[in-house]
GUBADREN-543700 format. One record per residue (C-alpha): residue in one letter; y, z, x. Coordinates in nm, 4 decimals, decimal comma. Each point is the difference from the previous one (the first is absolute). Example, Ala and Ser with C-alpha at 12.3 -4.5 7.8 and 13.67 -1.06 7.14 Angstrom:
# residues 2
DRENKOL residu c2 c3 c1
DRENKOL A -0,4500 0,7800 1,2300 .
DRENKOL S 0,3440 -0,0660 0,1370 .
***
This chain:
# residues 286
DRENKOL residu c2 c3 c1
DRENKOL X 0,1842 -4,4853 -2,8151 .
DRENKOL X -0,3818 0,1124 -0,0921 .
DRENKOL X -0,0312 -0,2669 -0,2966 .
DRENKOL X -0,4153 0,0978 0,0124 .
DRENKOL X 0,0014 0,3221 -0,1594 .
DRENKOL X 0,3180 -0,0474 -0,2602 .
DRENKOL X -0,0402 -0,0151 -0,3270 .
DRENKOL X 0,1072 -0,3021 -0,1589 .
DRENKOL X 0,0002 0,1437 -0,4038 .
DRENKOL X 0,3287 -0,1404 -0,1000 .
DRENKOL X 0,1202 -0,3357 0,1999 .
DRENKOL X 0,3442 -0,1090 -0,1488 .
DRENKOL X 0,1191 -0,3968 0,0111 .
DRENKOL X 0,3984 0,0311 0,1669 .
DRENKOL X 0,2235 -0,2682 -0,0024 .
DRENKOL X 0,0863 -0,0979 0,3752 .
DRENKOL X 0,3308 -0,1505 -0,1111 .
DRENKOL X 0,1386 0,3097 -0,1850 .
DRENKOL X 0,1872 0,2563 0,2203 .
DRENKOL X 0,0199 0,2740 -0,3081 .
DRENKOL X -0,3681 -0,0234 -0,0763 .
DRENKOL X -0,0955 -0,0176 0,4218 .
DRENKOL X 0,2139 0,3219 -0,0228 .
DRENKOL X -0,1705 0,1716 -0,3661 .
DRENKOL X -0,3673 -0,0891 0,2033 .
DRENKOL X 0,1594 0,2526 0,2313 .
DRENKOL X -0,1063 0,3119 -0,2140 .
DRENKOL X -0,2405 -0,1514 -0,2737 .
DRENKOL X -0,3660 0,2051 0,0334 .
DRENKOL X -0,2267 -0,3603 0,0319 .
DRENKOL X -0,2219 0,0441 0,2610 .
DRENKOL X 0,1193 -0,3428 0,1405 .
DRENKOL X 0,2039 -0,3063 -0,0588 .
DRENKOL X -0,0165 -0,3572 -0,0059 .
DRENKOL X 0,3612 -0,1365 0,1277 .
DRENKOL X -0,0537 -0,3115 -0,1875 .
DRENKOL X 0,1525 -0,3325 0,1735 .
DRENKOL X -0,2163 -0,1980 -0,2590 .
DRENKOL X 0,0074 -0,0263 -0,3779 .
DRENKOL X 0,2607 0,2489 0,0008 .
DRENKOL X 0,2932 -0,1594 0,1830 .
DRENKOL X 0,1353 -0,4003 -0,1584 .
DRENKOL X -0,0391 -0,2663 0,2661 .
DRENKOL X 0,4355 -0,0063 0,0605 .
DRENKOL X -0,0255 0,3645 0,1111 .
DRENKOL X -0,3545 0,0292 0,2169 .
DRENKOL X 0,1985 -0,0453 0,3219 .
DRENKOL X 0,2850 0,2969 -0,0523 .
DRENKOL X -0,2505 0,1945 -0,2062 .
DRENKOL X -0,2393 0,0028 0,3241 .
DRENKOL X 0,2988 0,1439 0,2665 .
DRENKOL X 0,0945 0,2601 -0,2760 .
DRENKOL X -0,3630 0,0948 -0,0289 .
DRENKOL X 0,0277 0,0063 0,4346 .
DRENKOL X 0,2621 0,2185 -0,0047 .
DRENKOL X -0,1066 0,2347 -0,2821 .
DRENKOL X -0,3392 0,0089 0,2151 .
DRENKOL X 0,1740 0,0978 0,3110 .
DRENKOL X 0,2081 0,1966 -0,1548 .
DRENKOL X -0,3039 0,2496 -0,0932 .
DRENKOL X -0,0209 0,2774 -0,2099 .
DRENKOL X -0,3203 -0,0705 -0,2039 .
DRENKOL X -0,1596 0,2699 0,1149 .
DRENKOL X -0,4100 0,0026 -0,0206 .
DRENKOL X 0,0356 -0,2298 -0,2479 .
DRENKOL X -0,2189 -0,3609 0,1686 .
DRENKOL X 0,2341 -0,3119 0,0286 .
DRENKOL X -0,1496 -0,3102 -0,0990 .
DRENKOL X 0,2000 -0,3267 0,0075 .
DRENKOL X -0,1272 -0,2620 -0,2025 .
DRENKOL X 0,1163 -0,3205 0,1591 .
DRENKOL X 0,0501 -0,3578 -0,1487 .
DRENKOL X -0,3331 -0,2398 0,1044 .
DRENKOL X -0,0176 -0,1197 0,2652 .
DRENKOL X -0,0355 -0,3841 -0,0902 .
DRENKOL X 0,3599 0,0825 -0,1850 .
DRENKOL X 0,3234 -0,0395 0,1325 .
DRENKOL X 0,0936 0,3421 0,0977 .
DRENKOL X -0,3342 0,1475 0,0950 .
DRENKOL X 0,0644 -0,0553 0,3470 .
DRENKOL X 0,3070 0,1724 0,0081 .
DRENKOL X -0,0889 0,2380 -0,1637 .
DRENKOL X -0,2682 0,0828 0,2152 .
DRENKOL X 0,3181 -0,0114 0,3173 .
DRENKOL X 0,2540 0,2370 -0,1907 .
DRENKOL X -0,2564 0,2813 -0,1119 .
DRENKOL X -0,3140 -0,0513 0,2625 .
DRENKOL X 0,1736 0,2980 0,2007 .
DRENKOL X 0,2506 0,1736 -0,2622 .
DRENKOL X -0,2519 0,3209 -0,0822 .
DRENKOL X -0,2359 -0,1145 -0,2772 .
DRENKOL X -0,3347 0,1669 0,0364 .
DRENKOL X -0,1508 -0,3252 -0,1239 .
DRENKOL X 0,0440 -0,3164 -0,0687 .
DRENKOL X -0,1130 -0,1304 -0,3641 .
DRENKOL X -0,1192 -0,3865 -0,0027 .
DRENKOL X 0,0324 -0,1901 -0,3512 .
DRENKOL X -0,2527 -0,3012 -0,1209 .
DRENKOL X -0,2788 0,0991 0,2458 .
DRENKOL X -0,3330 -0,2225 -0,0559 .
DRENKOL X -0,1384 0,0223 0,3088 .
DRENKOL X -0,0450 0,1655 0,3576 .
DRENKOL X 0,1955 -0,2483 0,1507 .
DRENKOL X 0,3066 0,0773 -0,2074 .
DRENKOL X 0,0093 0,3137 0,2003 .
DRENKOL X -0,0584 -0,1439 0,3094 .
DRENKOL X 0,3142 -0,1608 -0,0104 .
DRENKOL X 0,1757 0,3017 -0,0905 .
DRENKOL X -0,1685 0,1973 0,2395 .
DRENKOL X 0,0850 -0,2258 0,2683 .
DRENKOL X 0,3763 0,0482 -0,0318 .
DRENKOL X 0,0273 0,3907 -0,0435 .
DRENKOL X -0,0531 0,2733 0,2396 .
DRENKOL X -0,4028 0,0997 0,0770 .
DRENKOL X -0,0042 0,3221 -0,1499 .
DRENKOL X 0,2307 -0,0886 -0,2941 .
DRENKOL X -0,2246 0,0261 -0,2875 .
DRENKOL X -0,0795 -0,2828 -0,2833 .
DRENKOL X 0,0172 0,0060 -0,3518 .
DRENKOL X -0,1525 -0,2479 -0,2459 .
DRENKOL X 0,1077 -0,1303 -0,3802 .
DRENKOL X -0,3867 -0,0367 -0,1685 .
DRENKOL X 0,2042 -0,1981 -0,2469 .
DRENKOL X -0,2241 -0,3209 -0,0515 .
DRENKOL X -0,3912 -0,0911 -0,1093 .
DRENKOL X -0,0187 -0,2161 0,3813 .
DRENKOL X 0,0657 0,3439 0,1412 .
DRENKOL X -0,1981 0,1954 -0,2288 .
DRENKOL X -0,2631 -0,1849 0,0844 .
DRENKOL X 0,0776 0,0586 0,4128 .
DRENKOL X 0,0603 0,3951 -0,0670 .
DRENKOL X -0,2163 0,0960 0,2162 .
DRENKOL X 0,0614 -0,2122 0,3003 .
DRENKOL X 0,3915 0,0397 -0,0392 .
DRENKOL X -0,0888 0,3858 -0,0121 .
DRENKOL X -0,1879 0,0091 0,3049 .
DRENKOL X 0,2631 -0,1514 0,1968 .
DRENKOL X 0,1262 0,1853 0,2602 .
DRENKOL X 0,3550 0,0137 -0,0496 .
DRENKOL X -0,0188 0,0800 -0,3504 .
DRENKOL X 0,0337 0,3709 -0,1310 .
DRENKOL X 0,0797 -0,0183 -0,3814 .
DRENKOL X -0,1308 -0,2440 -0,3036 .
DRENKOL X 0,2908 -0,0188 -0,3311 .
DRENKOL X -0,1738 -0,1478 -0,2654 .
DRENKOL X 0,2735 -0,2609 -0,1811 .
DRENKOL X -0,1427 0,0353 -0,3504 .
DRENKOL X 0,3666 -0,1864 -0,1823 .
DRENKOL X -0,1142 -0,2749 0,2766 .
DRENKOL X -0,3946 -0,0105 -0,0460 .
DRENKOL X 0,0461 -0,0056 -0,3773 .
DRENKOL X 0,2136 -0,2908 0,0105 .
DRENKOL X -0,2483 -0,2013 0,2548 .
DRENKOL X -0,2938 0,0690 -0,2554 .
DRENKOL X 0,1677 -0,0928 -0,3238 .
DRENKOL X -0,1603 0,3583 -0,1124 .
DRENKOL X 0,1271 0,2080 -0,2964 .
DRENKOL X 0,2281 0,3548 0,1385 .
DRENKOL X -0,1603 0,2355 -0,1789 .
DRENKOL X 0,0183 0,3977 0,0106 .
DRENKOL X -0,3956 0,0588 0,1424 .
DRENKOL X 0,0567 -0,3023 0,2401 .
DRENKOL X -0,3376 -0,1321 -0,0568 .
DRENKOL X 0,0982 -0,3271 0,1177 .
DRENKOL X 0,0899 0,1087 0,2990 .
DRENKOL X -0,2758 0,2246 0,0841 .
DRENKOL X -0,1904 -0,1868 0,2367 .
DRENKOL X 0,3333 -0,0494 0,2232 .
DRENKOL X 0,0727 0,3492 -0,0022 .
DRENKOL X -0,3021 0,0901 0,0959 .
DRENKOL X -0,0649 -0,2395 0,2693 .
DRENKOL X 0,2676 0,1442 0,1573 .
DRENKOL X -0,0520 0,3004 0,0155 .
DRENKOL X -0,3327 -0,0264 0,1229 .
DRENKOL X 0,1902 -0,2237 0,2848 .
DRENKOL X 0,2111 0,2783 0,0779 .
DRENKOL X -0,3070 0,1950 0,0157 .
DRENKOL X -0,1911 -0,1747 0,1791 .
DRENKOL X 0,2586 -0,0002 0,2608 .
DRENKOL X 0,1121 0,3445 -0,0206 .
DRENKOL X 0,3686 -0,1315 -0,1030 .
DRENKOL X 0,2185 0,1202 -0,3016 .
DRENKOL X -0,0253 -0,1907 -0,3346 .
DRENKOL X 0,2857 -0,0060 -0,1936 .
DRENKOL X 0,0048 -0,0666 -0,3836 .
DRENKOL X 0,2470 -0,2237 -0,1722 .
DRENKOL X 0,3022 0,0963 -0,1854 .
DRENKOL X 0,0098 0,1279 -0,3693 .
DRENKOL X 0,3248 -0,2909 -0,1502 .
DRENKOL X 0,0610 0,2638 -0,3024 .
DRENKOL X 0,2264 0,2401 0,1731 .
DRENKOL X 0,0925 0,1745 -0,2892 .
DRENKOL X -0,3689 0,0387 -0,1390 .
DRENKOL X -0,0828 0,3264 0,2272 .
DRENKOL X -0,3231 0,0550 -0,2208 .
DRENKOL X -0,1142 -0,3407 0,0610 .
DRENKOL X 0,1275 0,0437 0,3646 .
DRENKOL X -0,2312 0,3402 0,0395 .
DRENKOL X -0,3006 -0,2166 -0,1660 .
DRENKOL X -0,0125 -0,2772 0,2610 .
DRENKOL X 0,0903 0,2731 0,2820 .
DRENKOL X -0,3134 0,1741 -0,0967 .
DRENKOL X -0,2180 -0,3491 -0,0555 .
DRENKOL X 0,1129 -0,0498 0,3781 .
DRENKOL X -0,0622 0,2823 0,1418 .
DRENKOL X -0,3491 0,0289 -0,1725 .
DRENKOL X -0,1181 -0,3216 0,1550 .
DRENKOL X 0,1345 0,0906 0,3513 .
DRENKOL X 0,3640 -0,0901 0,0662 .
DRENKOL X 0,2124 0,2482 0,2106 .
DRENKOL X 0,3229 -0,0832 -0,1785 .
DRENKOL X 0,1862 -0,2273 -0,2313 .
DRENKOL X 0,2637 -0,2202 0,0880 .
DRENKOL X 0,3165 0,0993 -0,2358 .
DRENKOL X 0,2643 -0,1792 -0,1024 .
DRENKOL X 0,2356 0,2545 -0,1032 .
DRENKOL X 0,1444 0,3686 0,1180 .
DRENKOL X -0,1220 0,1325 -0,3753 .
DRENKOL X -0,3533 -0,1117 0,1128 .
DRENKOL X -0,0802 0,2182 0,3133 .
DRENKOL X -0,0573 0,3727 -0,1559 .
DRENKOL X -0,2497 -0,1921 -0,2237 .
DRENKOL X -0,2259 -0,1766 0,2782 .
DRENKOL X 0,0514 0,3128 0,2648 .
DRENKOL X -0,1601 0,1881 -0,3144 .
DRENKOL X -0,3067 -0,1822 -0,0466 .
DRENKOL X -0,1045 -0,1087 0,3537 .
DRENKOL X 0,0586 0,3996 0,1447 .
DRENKOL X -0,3035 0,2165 -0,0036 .
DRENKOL X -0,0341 0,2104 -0,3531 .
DRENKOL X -0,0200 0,3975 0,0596 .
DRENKOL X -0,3195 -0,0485 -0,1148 .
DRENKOL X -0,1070 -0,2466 0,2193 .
DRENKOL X 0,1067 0,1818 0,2834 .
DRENKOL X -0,1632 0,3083 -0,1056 .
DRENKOL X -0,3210 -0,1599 -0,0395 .
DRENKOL X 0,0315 -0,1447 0,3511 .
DRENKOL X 0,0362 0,3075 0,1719 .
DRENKOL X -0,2894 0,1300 -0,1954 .
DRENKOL X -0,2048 -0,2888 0,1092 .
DRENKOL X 0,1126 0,0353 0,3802 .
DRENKOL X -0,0745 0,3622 -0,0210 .
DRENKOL X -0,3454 -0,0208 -0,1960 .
DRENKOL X -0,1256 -0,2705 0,2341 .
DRENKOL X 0,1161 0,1554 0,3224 .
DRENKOL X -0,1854 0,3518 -0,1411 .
DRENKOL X -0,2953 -0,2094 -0,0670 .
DRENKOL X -0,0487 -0,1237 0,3663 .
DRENKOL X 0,0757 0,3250 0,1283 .
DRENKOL X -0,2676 0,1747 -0,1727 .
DRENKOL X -0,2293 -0,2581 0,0440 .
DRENKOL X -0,0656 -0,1276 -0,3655 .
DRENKOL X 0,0838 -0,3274 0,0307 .
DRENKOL X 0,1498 -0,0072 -0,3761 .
DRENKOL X 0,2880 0,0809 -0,1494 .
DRENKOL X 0,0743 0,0062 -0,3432 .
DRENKOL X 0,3379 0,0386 -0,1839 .
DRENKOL X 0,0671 -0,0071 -0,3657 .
DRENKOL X -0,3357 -0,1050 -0,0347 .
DRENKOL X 0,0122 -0,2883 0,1814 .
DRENKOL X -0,1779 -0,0707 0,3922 .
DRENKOL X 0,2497 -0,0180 0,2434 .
DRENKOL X -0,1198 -0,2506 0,2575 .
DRENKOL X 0,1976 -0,1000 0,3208 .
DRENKOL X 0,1848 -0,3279 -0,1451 .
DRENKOL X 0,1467 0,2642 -0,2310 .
DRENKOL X 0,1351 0,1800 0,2452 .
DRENKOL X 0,1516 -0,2927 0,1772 .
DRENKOL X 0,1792 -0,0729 -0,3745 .
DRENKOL X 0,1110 0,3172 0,0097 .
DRENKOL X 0,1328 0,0045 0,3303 .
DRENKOL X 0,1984 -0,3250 -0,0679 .
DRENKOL X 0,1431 0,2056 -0,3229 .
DRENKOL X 0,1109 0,2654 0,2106 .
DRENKOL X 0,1546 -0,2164 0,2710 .
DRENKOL X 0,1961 -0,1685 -0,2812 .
DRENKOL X 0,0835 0,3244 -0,1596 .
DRENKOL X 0,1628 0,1215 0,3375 .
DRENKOL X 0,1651 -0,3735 0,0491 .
DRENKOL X 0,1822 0,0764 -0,3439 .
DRENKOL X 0,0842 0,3088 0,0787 .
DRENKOL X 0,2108 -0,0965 0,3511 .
DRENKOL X 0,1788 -0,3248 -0,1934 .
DRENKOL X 0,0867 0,2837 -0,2228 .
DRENKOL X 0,1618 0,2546 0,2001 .
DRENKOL X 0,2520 -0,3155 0,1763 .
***
């Protein structure tokens, strides 16, 4: 599967070890999900949880939704393993917890498949602080930001404009930027609160996410919502494609929409809008 151009609005946290919620993911609208072998799953059930996930894997029928198994660590007890039972069961990617440096995905690399790609948990201030060199890895395609995990670390205050935390969040992203890799946002713990959830959707997506990790079903229309192009945003894009391209062709050199100069980088934002528009659009039609 093309992970590069998909859009990653809406990224939904599955437990691996529960056949009626493996089966639910089945027809819920996230863009992807996060089989979760981790947190999710109690110590006494990681080992059946991790064939059920196999089997549910192999099993298919997630459509073009991205797979992403979050294993145990690696300097755990079941890492390993899990690594064995899911390496080749049909996730797109593989998604690494407590990651503070390159060399914690070197050793994952080393036991999967070449062109299996690598996902990282941002989830600590060591790897904060190596964002950018665990980003520029070569195996890895995705940063999730672990903001329950980070705030814990820092002995920081959870509070709704996550000033605490904004330094982290947007070290990451800049990673992820830097690298040309997605950048995931961390999960919104009020379910319930959808007005709060929309909020902190919107704060991500304004400082450069592609998505928010989710941890429940009532959670997705919300973040598809706020990290899809507006109408309006789309609109303007094709006017600034349009004005530019007429601009070159006649020779002016400058085009101008709304009142504003529309300069190449412009273009290449709207572009990227446009490509993301039409991304939507194909998750959306199944």
């Amino acid at each position: 599967m093309d992970m590069t151009n998909h859009p990653y609005r809406s990224v939904l946290y599955i437990p691996g070890s529960k056949e009626r919620a493996l089966d639910k993911a089945r027809s819920l609208p996230a863009d992807a999900i996060i089989f979760d072998l981790e947190d999710a799953v109690a110590p006494d059930a990681k080992a059946e949880a991790r064939e059920t996930l196999a089997a549910s894997l192999r099993e298919g029928g997630y459509g073009k939704r991205i797979k992403i198994v979050r294993i145990n660590a690696l300097t755990t007890e079941w890492g390993l393993e899990d690594v064995r039972v899911l390496r080749d069961a049909g996730a797109d990617a593989i998604l690494l917890p407590k990651v503070n440096s390159p060399s914690d995905v070197d050793a994952l690399a080393d036991l999967l498949p070449p062109t299996m790609p690598i996902w990282v948990m941002m989830e600590t201030p060591v790897s904060v602080f190596n964002a950018r060199e665990i980003a520029a890895h070569g195996r890895v395609a995705g940063l999730v930001t672990g903001t329950n995990d980070l705030i814990k670390d820092l002995g920081c205050r959870s509070r709704a404009d996550r000033m605490p935390l904004m330094t982290a969040l947007q070290t990451i992203v800049m990673a992820a930027r830097a690298a040309r890799i997605v950048a995931i946002d961390g999960v919104y713990n009020r379910f319930r609160d959808g007005d709060g959830l929309k909020a902190e959707c919107e704060q991500g997506r304004d400082l450069g996410f592609d998505g928010k990790t989710l941890i429940h079903p009532a959670q997705i229309e919300g973040a598809n919502q706020a990290f899809a192009p507006t109408s309006s945003e789309i609109d303007l894009a094709e006017r600034q494609i349009k004005a530019y391209e007429d601009s070159m062709a006649s020779g002016q050199g400058i085009a101008v929409v709304d009142g504003q100069i529309v300069e190449n980088l412009h273009v290449v934002a709207a572009q990227r809008i446009l490509a993301k528009a039409r991304a939507v659009a194909e998750m959306a039609e199944g």
